[in-house]
Structures are given as structure tokens and as C-alpha cells.
ZADO-22344 format. One record per residue (C-alpha): residue in one letter; x, y, z. Coordinates in steps of 0.5 Angstrom, whole numbers, plus 500, padded with zeros to 3 digits. Last residue first. Example, Ala and Ser with C-alpha at 12.3 -4.5 7.8 and 13.67 -1.06 7.14 Angstrom:
2
<r r="S" u="527" v="498" w="514"/>
<r r="A" u="525" v="491" w="516"/>
//
This chain:
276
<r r="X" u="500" v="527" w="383"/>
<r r="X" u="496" v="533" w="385"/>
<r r="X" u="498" v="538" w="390"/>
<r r="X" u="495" v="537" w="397"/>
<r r="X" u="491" v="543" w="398"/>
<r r="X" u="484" v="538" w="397"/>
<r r="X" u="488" v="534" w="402"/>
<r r="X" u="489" v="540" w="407"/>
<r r="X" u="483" v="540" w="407"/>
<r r="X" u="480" v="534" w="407"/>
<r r="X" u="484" v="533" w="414"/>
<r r="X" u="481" v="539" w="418"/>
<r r="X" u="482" v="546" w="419"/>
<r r="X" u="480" v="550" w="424"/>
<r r="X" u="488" v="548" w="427"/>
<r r="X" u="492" v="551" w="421"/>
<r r="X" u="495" v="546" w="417"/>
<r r="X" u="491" v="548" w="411"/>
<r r="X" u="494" v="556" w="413"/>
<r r="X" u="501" v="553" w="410"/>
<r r="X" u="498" v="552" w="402"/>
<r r="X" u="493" v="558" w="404"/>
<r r="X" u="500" v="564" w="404"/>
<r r="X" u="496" v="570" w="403"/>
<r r="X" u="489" v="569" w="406"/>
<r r="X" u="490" v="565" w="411"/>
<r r="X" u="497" v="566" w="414"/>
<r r="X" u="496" v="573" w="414"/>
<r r="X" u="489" v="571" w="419"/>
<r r="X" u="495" v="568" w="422"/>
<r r="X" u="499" v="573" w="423"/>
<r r="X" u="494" v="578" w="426"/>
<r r="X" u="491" v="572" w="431"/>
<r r="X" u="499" v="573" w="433"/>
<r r="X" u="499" v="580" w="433"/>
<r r="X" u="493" v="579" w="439"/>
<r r="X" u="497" v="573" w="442"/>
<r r="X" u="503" v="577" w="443"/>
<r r="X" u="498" v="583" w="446"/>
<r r="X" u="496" v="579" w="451"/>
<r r="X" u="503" v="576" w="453"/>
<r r="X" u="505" v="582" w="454"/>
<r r="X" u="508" v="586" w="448"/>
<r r="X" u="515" v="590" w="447"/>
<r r="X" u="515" v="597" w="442"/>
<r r="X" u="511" v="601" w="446"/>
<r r="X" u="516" v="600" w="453"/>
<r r="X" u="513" v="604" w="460"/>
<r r="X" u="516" v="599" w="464"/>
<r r="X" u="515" v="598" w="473"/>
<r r="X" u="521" v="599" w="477"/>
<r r="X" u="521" v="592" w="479"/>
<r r="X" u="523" v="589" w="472"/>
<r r="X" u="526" v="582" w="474"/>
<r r="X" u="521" v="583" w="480"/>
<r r="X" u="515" v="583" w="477"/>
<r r="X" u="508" v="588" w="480"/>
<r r="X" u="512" v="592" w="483"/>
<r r="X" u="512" v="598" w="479"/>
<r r="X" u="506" v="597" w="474"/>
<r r="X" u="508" v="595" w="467"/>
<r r="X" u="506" v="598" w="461"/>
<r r="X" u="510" v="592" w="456"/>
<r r="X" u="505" v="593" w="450"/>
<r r="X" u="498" v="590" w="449"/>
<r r="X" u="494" v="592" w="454"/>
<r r="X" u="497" v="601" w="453"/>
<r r="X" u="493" v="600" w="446"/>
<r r="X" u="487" v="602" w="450"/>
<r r="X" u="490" v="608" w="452"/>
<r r="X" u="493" v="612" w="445"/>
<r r="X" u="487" v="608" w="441"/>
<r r="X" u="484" v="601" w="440"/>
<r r="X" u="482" v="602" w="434"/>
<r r="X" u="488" v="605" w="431"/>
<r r="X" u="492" v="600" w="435"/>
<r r="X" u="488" v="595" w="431"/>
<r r="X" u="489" v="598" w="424"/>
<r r="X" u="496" v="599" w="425"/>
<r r="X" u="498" v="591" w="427"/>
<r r="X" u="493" v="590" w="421"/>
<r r="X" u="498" v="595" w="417"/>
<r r="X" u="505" v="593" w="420"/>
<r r="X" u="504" v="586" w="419"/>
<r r="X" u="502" v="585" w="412"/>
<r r="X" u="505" v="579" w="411"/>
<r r="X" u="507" v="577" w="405"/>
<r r="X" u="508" v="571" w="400"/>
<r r="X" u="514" v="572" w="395"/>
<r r="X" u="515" v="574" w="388"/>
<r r="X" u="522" v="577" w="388"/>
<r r="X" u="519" v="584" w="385"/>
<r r="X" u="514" v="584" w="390"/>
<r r="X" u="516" v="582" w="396"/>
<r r="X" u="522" v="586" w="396"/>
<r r="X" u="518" v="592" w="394"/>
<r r="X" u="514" v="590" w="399"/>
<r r="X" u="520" v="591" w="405"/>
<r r="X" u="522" v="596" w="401"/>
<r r="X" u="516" v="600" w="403"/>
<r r="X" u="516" v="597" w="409"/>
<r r="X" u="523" v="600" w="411"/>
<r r="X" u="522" v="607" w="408"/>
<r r="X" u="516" v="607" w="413"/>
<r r="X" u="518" v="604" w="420"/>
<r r="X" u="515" v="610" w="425"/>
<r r="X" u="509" v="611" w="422"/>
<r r="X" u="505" v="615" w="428"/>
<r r="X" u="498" v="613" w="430"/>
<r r="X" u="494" v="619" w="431"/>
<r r="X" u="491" v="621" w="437"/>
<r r="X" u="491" v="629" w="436"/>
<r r="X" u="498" v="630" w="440"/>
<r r="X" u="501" v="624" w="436"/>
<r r="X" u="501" v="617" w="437"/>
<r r="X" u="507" v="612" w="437"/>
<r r="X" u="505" v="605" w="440"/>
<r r="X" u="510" v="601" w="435"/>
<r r="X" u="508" v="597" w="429"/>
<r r="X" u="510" v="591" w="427"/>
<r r="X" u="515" v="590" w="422"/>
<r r="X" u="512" v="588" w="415"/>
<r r="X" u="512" v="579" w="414"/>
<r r="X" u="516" v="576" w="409"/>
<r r="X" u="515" v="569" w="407"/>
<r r="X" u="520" v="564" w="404"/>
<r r="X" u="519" v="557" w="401"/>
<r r="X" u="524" v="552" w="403"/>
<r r="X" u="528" v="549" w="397"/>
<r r="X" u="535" v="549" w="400"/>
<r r="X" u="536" v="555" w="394"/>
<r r="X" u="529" v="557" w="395"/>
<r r="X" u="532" v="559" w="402"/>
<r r="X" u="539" v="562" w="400"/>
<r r="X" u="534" v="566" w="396"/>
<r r="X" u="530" v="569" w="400"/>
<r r="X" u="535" v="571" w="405"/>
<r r="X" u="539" v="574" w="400"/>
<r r="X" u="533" v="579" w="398"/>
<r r="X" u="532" v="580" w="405"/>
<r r="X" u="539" v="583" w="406"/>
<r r="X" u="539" v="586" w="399"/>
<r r="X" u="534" v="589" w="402"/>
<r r="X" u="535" v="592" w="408"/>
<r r="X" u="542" v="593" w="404"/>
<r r="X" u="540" v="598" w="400"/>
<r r="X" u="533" v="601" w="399"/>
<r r="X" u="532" v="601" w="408"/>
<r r="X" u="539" v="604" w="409"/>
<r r="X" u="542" v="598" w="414"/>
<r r="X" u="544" v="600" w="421"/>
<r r="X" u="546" v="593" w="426"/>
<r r="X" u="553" v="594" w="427"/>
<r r="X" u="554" v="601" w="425"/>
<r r="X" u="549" v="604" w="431"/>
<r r="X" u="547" v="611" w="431"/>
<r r="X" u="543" v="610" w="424"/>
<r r="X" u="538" v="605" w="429"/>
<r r="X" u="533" v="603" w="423"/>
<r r="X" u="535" v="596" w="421"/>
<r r="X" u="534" v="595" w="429"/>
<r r="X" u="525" v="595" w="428"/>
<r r="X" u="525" v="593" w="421"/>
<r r="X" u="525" v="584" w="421"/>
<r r="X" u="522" v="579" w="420"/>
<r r="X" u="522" v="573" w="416"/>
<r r="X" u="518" v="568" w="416"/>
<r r="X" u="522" v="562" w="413"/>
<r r="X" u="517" v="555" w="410"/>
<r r="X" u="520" v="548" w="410"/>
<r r="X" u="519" v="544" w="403"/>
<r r="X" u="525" v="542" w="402"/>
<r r="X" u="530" v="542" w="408"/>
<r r="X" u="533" v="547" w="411"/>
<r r="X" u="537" v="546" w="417"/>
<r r="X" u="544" v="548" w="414"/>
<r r="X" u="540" v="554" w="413"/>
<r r="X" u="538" v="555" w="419"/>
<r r="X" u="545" v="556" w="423"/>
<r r="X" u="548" v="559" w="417"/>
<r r="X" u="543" v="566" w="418"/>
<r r="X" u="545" v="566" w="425"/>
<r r="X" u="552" v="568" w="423"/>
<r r="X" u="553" v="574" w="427"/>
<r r="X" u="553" v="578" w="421"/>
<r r="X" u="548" v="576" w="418"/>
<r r="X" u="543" v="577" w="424"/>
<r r="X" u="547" v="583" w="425"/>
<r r="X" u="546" v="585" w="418"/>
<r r="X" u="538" v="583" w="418"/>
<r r="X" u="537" v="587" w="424"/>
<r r="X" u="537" v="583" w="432"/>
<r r="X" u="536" v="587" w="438"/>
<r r="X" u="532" v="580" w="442"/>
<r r="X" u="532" v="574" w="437"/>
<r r="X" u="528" v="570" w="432"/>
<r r="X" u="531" v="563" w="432"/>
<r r="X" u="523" v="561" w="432"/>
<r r="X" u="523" v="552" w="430"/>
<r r="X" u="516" v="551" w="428"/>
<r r="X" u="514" v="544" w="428"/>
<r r="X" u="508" v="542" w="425"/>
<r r="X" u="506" v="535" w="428"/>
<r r="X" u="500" v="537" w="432"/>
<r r="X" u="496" v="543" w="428"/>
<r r="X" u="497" v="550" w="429"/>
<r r="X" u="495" v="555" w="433"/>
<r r="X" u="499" v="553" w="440"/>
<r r="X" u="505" v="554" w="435"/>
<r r="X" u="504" v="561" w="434"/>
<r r="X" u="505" v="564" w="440"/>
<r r="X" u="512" v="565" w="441"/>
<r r="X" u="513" v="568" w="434"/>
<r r="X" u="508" v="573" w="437"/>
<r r="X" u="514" v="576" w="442"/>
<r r="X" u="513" v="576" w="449"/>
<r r="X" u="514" v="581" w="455"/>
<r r="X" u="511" v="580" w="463"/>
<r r="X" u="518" v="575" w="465"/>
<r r="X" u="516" v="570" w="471"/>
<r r="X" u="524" v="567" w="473"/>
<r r="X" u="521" v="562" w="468"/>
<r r="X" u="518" v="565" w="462"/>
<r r="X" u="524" v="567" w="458"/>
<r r="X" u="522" v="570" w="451"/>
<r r="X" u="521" v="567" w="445"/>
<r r="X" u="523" v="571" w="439"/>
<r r="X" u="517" v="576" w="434"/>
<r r="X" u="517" v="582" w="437"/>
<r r="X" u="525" v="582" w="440"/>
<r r="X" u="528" v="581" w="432"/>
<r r="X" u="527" v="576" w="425"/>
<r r="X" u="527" v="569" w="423"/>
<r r="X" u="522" v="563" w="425"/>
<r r="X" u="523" v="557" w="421"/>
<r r="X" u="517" v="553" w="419"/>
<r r="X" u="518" v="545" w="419"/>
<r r="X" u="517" v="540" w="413"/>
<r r="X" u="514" v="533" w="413"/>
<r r="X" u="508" v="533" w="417"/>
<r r="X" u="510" v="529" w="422"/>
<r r="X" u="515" v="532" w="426"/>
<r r="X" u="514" v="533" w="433"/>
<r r="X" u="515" v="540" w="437"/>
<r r="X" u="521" v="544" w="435"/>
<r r="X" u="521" v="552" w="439"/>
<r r="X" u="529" v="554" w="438"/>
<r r="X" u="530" v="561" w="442"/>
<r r="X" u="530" v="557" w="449"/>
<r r="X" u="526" v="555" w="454"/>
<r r="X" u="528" v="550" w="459"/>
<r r="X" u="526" v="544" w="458"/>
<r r="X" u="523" v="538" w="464"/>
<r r="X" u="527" v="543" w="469"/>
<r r="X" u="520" v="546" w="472"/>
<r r="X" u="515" v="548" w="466"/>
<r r="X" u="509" v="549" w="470"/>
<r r="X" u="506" v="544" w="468"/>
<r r="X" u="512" v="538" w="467"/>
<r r="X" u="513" v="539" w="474"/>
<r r="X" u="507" v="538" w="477"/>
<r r="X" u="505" v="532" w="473"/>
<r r="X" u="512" v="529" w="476"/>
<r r="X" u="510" v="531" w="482"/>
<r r="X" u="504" v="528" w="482"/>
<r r="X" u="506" v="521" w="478"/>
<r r="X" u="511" v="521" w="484"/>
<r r="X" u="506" v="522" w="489"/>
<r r="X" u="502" v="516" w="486"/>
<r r="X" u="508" v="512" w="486"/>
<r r="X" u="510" v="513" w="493"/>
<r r="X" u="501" v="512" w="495"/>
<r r="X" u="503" v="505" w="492"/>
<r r="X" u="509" v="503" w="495"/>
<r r="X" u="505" v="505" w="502"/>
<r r="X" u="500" v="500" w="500"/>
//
């Protein structure tokens, strides 16, 4: 009897663990669940897309961290996106390598990036948005192609910036420009995050916006005891919200991946199948 309760206490404690995350996997920038669909999506891109650490608790995360949950088992989703990143120092750091010796024919590569492309005063990250942002992007689309993956771009997010009347201000301009012309001109699907991103924050409006960005209380975590006010970041909240944004994207622009998406069912990922 007493060897039985001691399993049941380990079976408990072993579930509790796994619940809460404890020491089963720690977090890391690579998210990989079982692969049974034959291709993986690569996540590539900055701080607005990348996994942020849960364990000490951490209010920020990046909308590429919610994506696995909106699709169906057996997707596997590897987000390398990370914090402060441009094209050229993602390039740079060797990052860029890391995944194309993964790639596989068949796998797909969302690529983000904008917000650290546009910091002039730092030489390591700038890039000039109709020069080596898009020579950057172009060079990401085609190492991707060349591994056979199937490349998508997606518009940097916006940032909570409204003016003295209540508008939201485009602080990334040029760069979705280039972005799109990018897309086009290279004929690769996309994301238009930064429009559906600005159609929320608009409707939202200066105060309501404040729910999906890192605007802290002091004292409410630890690791940021003094309290943030951060309009580019998101709380779990609003990673989700530009996440439902992303995959509406998915849907309507790229519909040979949106069928692996968890409303669907197995005819229709049949009837997107190609035909033999």
C-alpha cells in the first residue's frame, strides 16, 4: 500500500513539473514539436517575433512564440527570431547559417525584420532600407529557395506612437516600403503585418493600446520591479493579439500552410495537396 501511494506522489509530482515547465525543457529560441507533416516552419526575425523566457516570471513575449499553439499537431515550428537583431547582424552573427543547414525541401521561412534595420547610430545593426535591407532580404529568399523552402515575408509591426491628436504614427516607413517591393519584385507571399498591427492600434486607440505593450505597474514582476512603459514590446496579451493578426495573414496569403492550421480538417488539407 505504501509503495503504491509513493508512485502515485511521483506520477503527481512528475505532472506538476511538467505543468509548470520546471526542469522538463528550458526555454529556448528554438521551438520543435514532433515532426509528422514532412516540412518545419523557420522563424526569422527580431524582439517582436522571438520566445522570451517564462521562468523567472517575464511579462514580454514575441508573437512567433504563440504560433505553434494555432497549429495542428505535428507542425513543427523552430522560431530562431532574437531580441535586437537587424538583417546585418543576424547575417553577421552567423545566425542566418545556422538555419539554412537545416532547411529542408518543403519547409517554409517567415522572415521579420525593421525595427533594428532603422537605428542609424548603430553601425553594426543599420542598414539603409532601399540598399542593404533589401539586398538582406533578397539574399534570405534566395538561399531559402535554394535549399527548397518556401520563403515569406512579413512587415515589421508597429509601434504604439500616437501623436498629439490621436493618431498613430508610421515609424518604420521606408522599411515597409522596401519590404514590399521586395516581396514583389521576387514574387514571395506576405505578411502584412504592419497594416493589420496599425488597424488594431487605431481602433484601440492611444489608451487602450497600452493592453498589448509591456506597460508595467512597478512592482507587479520582479525582474522589472520599477515598472516599464515599453511601446514596442508585448505582454502575453498582445503577442497573441498580433499572432490572430499573423495567422489571418497565413490564411489569406499563403493557403497552402494556412490548411495546417488547427480549424482545418483533413479534407482540406487533402484537397490543398498537389495533385500526382
Amino acid at each position: 500500500m505504501f509503495g503504491r501511494l509513493k508512485i502515485q506522489a511521483g506520477i503527481a509530482l512528475l505532472a506538476a513539473v511538467t505543468f509548470c515547465g520546471c526542469a522538463i525543457r528550458p526555454p529556448t529560441t528554438t521551438r520543435a514539436e514532433p515532426d509528422q507533416t514532412g516540412f518545419s516552419i523557420f522563424m526569422v526575425g527580431d524582439s517582436t517575433m522571438a520566445d522570451k523566457p517564462v521562468i523567472p516570471p517575464n511579462p514580454e513575449r514575441g508573437w512567433g512564440q504563440m504560433l505553434p499553439m494555432y497549429f495542428q499537431d505535428g507542425v513543427r515550428i523552430e522560431n530562431h527570431a532574437v531580441n535586437g537583431r537587424s538583417t546585418k547582424s543576424f547575417i553577421d552573427q552567423d545566425r542566418w547559417n545556422a538555419i539554412t543547414n537545416r532547411l529542408r525541401p518543403g519547409d517554409y521561412v517567415i522572415i521579420q525584420f525593421g525595427h533594428n534595420d532603422e537605428k542609424k547610430t548603430d553601425p553594426k545593426r543599420y542598414t539603409e532600407p532601399f540598399g542593404g535591407f533589401k539586398t538582406n532580404l533578397a539574399m534570405f529568399i534566395r538561399e531559402s529557395r535554394k535549399h527548397g523552402a518556401i520563403p515569406i515575408l512579413a512587415t515589421p509591426i508597429a509601434r504604439r506612437k500616437f501623436d498629439d491628436h490621436g493618431g498613430l504614427v508610421d515609424t518604420h516607413r521606408d522599411y515597409v516600403k522596401a519590404m514590399r517591393e521586395v516581396a514583389l519584385e521576387q514574387q514571395v507571399p506576405l505578411l502584412e503585418m504592419n497594416t493589420r498591427s496599425a488597424e488594431l492600434l487605431t481602433r484601440l486607440g492611444p489608451e487602450s493600446s497600452k493592453r498589448l505593450y509591456d506597460w508595467i505597474p512597478a512592482g507587479e514582476f520582479e525582474r522589472c520591479s520599477k515598472g516599464l512603459t515599453d511601446d514596442t514590446h508585448f505582454n502575453a496579451y498582445g503577442a497573441s493579439r498580433m499572432c490572430d493578426l499573423a495567422v489571418g495573414e497565413i490564411e489569406s496569403n499563403v493557403p497552402k500552410l494556412g490548411v495546417w492550421l488547427k480549424q482545418h480538417s483533413a479534407a482540406d488539407i487533402n484537397q490543398s495537396s498537389p495533385k500526382k
